[in-house]
C-alpha positions, 0 to 999 in steps of 0.5 A: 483483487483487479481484475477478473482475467477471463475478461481479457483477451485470449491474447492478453491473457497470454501474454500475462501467463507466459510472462508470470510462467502460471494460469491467472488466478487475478490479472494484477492491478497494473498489469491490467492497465497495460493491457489498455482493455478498458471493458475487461477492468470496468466489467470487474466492478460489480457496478459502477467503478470506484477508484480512490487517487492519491493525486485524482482523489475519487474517481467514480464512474465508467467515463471517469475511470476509462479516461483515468485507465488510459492517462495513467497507462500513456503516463507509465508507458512514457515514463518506461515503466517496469512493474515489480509484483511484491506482494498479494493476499485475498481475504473473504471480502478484500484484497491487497496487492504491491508493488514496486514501479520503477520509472524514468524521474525527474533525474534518473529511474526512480523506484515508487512502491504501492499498494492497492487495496480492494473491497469485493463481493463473494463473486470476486467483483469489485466494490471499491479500489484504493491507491496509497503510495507516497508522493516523495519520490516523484516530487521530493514533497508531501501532500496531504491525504484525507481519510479515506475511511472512518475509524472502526472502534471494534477492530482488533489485529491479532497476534504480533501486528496487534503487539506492534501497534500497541507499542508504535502507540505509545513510542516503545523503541524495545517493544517495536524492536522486539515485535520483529525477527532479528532479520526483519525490517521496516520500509519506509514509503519512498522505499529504496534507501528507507528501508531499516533491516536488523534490530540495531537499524531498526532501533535507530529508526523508531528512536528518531520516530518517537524524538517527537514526544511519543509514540504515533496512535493510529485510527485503525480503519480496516484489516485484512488479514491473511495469515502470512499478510496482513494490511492494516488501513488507518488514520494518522491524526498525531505524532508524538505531542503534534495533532496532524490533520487527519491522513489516510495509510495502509500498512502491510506486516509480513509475519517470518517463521517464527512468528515475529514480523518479517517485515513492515512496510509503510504507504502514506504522504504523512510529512513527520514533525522531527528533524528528519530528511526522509520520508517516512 
């Protein structure tokens, strides 16, 4: 997962550890950015930088990636930035990390959660890197997000995040309900207010989901699962009775003690077919 911190300078890296109170095992996504050590994240790739934008779309290549690195860093910097780590988990091959970024808006601080997933070689360099946040609370709009991958027929989830979906799938309100801990919650992509904890607000939420005609069947692309964590990448092509054009999301399932799931949040730009005033 971004980026390989022996890379950086003594220095960055320094101030990285006496921040997080730890040696780096990985210098986080936007961590990295900030440092501005533009040769450290593209020595991370194995080989040519690639990077998939919400808002840029594909960015492929040395020059394009460092003109990516140093505009987004001008643009966190400007907007007062403060990064909230929330979650990162490796698997064999791939890596997923979130956080919250808390900025200056259009009319106040905003809180806009994302997630970055990573496809890597044994060495841990980097293959590809894939960006998913809603646009919701930086504009109050959505945009459509193109596949990023294609479906994978032979996929299978295991345990209570392949429960969830098989009842997501067909809009069973009890089923979904039932897949987490009575303390769990779903957060929404815009993040902040959207988020649903306890099985009664939980209830409300996928009821109003499943208002369209059914349930919401999802192309299941990749997964990373390990063990607590598990990020689920997809395609939303239909809501209820409403065909939608194809749209890249992940979405990360956190398992409790007891099995059930702790928590599920959502990263995509999907603008849903219900009377609905949010922005799931």
């Amino acid at each position: 997962m971004p980026w390989a911190p022996e890379l950086f300078s003594v220095p960055a890296r320094q101030r990285l550890e006496e921040r997080r109170g730890h040696e780096l095992v990985t210098v986080p996504f936007f961590d990295g950015l900030l440092t501005g050590e533009l040769d450290a994240m593209v020595r991370s790739f194995a080989g040519m930088p690639e990077l998939h934008h919400p808002v840029r779309g594909r960015i492929r290549g040395t020059r394009a990636f460092e003109t990516y690195a140093l505009e987004t860093k001008a643009w966190l910097s400007r907007r007062n930035v403060v990064v909230e780590e929330v979650e990162l988990f490796l698997g064999a091959r791939s890596g997923c990390g979130e956080a919250i970024l808390h900025l200056d808006g259009a009319t106040g601080r905003v809180d806009l959660p994302v997630a970055i997933v990573s496809d890597h070689h044994a060495d841990g360099r980097i293959k590809e890197v894939r960006i998913y946040y809603s646009r919701w609370p930086l504009t109050g709009r959505h945009a459509n997000r193109p596949p990023l991958l294609q479906p994978d027929p032979d996929l299978r989830e295991s345990d209570v995040v392949a429960e969830h979906q098989r009842a997501l799938a067909v809009g069973d309100v009890e089923a979904v309900v039932g897949t987490f801990e009575p303390d769990g919650y779903a957060r929404e992509p815009a993040g902040g207010q959207y988020m649903h904890r306890g099985h009664d607000r939980l209830r409300a939420f996928y009821e109003l989901l499943f208002s369209a005609g059914g349930g919401i069947p999802l192309e299941h692309c990749a997964v990373i699962d390990h063990e607590r964590a598990c990020a689920l990448e997809y395609n939303v092509v239909r809501w209820g009775k409403t065909d939608l054009l194809p749209e890249a999301g992940v979405a990360v399932y956190v398992r409790g003690q007891s099995g059930k799931l702790a928590a599920a949040r959502i990263y995509n730009d999907v603008h849903p077919p219900i009377t609905y005033g949010t922005s799931c």
